[in-house]
C-alpha positions as CSV (number, residue, x, y, z in Angstrom):
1,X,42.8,-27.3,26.1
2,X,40.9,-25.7,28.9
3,X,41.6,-21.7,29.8
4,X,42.5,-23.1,33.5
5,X,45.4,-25.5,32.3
6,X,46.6,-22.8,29.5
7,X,46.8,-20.7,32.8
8,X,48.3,-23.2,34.8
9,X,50.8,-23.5,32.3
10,X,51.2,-19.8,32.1
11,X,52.2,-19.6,36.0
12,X,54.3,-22.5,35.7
13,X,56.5,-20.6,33.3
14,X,55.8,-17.1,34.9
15,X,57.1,-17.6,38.3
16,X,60.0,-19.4,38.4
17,X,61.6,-17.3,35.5
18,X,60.7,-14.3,37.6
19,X,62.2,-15.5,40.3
20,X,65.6,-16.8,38.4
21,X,65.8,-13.2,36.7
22,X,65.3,-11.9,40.6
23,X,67.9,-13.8,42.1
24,X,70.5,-14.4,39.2
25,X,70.5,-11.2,37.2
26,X,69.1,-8.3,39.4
27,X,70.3,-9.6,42.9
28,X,73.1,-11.6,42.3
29,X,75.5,-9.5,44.4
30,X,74.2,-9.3,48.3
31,X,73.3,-5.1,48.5
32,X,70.7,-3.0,50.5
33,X,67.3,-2.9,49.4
34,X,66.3,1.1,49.1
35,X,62.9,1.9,49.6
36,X,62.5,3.2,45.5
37,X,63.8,-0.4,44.3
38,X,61.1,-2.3,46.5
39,X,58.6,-0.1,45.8
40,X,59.3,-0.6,42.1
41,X,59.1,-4.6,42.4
42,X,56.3,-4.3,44.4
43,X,54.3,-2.7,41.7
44,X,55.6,-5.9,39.2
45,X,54.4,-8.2,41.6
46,X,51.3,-6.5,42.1
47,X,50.8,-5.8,38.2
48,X,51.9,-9.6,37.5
49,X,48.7,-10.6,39.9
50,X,46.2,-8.2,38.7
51,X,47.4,-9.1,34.6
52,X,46.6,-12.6,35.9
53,X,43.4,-11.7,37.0
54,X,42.6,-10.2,34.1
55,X,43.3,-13.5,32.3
56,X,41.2,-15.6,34.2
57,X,38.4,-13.0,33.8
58,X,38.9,-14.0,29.9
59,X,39.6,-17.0,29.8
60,X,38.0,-19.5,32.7
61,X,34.8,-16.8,33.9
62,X,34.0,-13.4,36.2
63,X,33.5,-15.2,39.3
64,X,36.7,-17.4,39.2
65,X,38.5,-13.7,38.5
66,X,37.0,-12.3,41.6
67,X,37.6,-14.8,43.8
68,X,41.2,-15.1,42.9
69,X,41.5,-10.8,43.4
70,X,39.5,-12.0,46.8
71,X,41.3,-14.6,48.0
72,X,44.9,-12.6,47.1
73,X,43.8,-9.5,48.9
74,X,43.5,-11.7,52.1
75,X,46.5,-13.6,51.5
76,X,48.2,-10.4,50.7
77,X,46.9,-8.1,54.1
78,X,48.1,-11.0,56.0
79,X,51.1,-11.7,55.1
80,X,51.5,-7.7,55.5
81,X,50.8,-8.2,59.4
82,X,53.7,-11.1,59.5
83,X,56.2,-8.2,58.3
84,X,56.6,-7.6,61.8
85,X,57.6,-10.8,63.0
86,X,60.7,-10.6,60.2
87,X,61.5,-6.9,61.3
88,X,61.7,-9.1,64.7
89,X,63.5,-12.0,63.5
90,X,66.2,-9.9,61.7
91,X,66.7,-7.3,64.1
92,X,66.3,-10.1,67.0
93,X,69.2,-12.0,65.2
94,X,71.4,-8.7,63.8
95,X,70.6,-9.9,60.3
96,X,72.7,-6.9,58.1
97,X,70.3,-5.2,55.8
98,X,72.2,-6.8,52.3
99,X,71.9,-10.3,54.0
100,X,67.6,-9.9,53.8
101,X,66.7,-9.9,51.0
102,X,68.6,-13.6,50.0
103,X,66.8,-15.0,53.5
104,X,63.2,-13.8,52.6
105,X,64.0,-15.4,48.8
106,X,65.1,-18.7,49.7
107,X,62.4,-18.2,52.7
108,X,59.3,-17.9,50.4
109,X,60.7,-20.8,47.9
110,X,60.4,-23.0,51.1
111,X,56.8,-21.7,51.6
112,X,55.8,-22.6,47.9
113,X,56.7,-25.9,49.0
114,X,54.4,-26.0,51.9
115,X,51.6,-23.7,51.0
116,X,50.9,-26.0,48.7
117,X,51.0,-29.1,51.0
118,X,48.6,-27.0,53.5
119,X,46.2,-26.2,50.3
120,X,46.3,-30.3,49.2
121,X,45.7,-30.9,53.0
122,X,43.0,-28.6,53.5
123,X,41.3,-29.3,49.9
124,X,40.9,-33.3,51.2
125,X,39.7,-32.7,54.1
126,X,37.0,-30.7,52.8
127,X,35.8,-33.3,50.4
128,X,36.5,-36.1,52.4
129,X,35.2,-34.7,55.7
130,X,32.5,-31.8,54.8
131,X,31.9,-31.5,59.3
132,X,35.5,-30.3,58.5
133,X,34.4,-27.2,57.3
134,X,33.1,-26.1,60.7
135,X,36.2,-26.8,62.3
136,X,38.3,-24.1,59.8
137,X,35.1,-22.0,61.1
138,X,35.9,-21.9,64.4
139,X,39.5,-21.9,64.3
140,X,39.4,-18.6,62.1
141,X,36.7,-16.7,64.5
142,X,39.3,-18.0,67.0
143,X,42.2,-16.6,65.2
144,X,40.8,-13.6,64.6
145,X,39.7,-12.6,68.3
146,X,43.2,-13.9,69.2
147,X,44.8,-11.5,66.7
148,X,42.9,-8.4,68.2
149,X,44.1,-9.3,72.2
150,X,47.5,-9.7,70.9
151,X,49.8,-7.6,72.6
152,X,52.9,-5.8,70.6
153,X,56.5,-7.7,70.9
154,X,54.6,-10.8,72.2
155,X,56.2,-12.6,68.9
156,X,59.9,-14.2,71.1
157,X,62.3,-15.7,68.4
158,X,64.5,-17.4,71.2
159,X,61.5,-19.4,72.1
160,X,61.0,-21.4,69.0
161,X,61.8,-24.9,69.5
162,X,62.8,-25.3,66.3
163,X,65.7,-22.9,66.9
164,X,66.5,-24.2,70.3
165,X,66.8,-27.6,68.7
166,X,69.1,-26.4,65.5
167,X,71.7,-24.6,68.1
168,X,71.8,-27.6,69.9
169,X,72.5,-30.6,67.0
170,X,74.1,-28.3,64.2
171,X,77.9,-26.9,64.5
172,X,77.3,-23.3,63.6
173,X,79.9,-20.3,63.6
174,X,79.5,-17.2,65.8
175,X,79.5,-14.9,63.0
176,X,77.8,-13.8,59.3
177,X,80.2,-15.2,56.6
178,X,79.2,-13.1,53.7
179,X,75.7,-14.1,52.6
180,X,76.7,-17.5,53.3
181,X,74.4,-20.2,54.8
182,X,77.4,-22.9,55.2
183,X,80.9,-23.0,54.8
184,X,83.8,-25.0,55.2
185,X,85.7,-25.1,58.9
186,X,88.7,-27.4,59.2
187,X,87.7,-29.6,56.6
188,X,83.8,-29.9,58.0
189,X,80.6,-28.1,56.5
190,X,79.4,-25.9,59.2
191,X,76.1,-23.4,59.3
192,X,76.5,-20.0,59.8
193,X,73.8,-17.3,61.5
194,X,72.0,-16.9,58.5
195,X,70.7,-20.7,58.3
196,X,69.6,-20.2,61.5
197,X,68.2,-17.2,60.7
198,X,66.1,-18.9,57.4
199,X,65.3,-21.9,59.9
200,X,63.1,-19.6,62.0
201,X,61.3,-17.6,58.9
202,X,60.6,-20.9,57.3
203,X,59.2,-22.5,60.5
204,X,57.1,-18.8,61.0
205,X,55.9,-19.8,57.5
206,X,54.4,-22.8,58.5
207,X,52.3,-20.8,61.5
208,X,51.4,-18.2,58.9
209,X,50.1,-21.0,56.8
210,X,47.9,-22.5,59.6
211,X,46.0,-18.8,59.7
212,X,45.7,-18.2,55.8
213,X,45.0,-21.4,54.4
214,X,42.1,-21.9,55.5
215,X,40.9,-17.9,55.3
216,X,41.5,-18.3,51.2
217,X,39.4,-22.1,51.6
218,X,36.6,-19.9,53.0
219,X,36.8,-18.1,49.4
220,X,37.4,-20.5,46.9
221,X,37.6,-24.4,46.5
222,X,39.2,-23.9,43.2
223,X,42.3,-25.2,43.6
224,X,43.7,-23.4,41.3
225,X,42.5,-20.3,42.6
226,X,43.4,-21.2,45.9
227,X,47.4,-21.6,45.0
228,X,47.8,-19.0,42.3
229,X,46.6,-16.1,44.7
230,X,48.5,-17.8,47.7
231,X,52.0,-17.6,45.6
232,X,51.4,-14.3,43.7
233,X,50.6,-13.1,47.4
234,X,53.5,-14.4,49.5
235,X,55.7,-14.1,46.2
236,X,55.5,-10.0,46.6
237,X,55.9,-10.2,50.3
238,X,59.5,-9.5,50.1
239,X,59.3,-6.3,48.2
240,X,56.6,-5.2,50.4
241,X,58.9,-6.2,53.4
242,X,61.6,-3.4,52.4
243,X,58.8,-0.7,51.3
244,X,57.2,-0.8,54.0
245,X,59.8,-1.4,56.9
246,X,59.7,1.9,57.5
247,X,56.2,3.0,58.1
248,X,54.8,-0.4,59.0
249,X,54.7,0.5,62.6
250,X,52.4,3.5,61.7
251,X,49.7,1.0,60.6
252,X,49.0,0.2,64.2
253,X,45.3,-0.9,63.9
254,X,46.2,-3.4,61.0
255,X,45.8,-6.0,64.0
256,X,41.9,-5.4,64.3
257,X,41.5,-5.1,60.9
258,X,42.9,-8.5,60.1
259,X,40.6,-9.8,63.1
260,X,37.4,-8.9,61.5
261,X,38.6,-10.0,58.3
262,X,39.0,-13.6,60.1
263,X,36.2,-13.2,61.9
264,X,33.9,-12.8,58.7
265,X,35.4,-15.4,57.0
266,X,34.9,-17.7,60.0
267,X,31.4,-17.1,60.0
268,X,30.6,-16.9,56.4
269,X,32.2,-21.0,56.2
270,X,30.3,-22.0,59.8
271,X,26.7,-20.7,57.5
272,X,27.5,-21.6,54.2
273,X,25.3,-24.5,54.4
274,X,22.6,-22.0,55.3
275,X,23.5,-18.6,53.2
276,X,25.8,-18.5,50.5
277,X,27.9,-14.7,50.4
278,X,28.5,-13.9,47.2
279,X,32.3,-13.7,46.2
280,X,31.7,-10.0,44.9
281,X,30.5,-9.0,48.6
282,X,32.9,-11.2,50.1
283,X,35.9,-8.6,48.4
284,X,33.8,-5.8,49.1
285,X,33.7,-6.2,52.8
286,X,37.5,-7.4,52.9
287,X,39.2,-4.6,51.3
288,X,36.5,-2.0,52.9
289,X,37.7,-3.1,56.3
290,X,41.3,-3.2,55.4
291,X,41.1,0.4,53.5
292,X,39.4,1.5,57.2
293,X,41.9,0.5,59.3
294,X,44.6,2.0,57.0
295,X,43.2,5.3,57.5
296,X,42.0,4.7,61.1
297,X,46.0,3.8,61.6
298,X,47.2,7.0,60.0
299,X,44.2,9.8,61.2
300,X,44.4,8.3,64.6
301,X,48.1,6.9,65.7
302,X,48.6,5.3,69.1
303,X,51.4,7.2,71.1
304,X,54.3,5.7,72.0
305,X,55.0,4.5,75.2
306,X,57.8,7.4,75.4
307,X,55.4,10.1,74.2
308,X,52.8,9.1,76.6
309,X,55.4,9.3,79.5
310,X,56.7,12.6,78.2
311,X,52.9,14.1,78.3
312,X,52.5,12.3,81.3
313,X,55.8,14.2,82.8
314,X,54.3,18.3,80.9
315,X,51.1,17.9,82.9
316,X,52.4,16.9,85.9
């Protein structure tokens, strides 16, 4: 047996008992997620990812280990950037903070499900259509110049179709039920908030998958590489969520960051026919542009609009 399907195997086990001890044994009862608890399964998650790293290093080959670290380092910064849209979601929607943490879980089991549709998708295409390549190109040059003119709040929950259409087939009650997605009403199964609620973050999903997919594709073709950093990555995304809600707005240049990030990955797939970018460089420029805009974010804030008014109002 190969080191790749021992590993495979590995995962297999890894994650879904992770997530089992997660939400039967250390969340089973619906409570608040403090910053020192999210913090802590942040660092398993992150550990978990780098052990693994360390094992394909070992056991399949030093380039396959880098591009997984690559391609979960990119995964990783942007699902960082889509904590804002949940911080929207939830706060949009009055989602209770002990209610969170069972959306986002039953939220990233549905994006298991169709990250790995999006990597199969993308995968085929690729060998079945290599022009295809040039298209995921220009759609992440285009992603990324998009992601840098985005204006804050732009993200509107109430205009999802999705959600528009759920309110207006599905009986649903008017208020949270516990951490309840249905109950029973008069004899009839009826949807509460929070279903609603795990409708739009799973349909959020499946734009966040249309911008990462093919960022890790311009990485790796490995398909095993390709999936393993995409779940480690969104699989820690929760824990991240509820360290980082609170100084996540601090990290105001994130935005451009993530843009160049697209932007060189976009290029580096419209010339790989002509110059190949060595995985090794590939991580270097990534996490040097990610480390940059960290610090630019916290050397150099952007006022609020309230502080500028108020210096506005002193000089005057």
């Amino acid at each position: 047996m190969s080191g790749e399907s021992i590993l495979w195997i590995v995962f297999g086990i890894l994650v879904p008992l992770i997530l089992v001890l997660d939400l039967g044994v250390f969340h089973r009862k619906s409570h608040k997620i403090k910053v020192k608890e999210a913090l802590l399964w942040s660092a398993l998650w992150i550990s978990i990812a780098l052990l693994f790293a360390v094992a394909i290093l070992f056991m399949v080959g030093r380039d396959k280990a880098l591009e997984f670290v690559a391609a979960y380092l990119v995964e990783e910064s942007l699902s960082v950037d889509n904590l804002f849209v949940f911080l929207l979601i939830f706060s949009y929607f009055c989602v209770p903070d002990k209610y969170q943490h069972r959306v986002l879980f039953w939220g990233i089991l549905g994006a298991v499900v169709m990250r790995g549709i999006f990597i199969v998708t993308g995968l085929t295409l690729l060998e079945k259509l290599h022009w295809i390549i040039y298209v995921f190109g220009a759609f992440l040059v285009y992603t990324g110049v998009r992601i840098s003119l985005k204006k804050d709040g732009e993200v509107q929950p109430e205009k999802n179709p999705v959600l528009r259409l759920f309110r207006r087939f599905v009986p649903m009650t008017k208020k949270y039920h516990a951490n309840c997605f249905t109950i029973k009403k008069i004899g009839k199964r009826v949807a509460t908030p929070l279903l609603l609620v795990l409708v739009v973050i799973e349909t959020t999903d499946i734009v966040f998958a249309v911008d990462s997919v093919p960022a890790v594709l311009a990485i790796s073709r490995d398909p095993f590489i390709v999936y393993t950093s995409n779940i480690f990555a969104i699989m820690g995304l929760r824990s991240i969520f509820f360290a980082l809600a609170g100084v996540i707005q601090r990290l105001c240049y994130l935005n451009y960051g993530l843009s160049a990030i697209l932007v060189f990955l976009g290029l580096k797939m419209l010339g790989s026919e002509f110059v190949e970018v060595p995985v090794g460089i590939s991580l270097g420029v990534v996490g040097g542009i990610l480390v940059i805009a960290a610090i630019v974010s916290l050397l150099w804030p952007k006022k609020s609009a309230a502080e500028e008014g108020t210096g506005r109002s002193e000089n005057g």
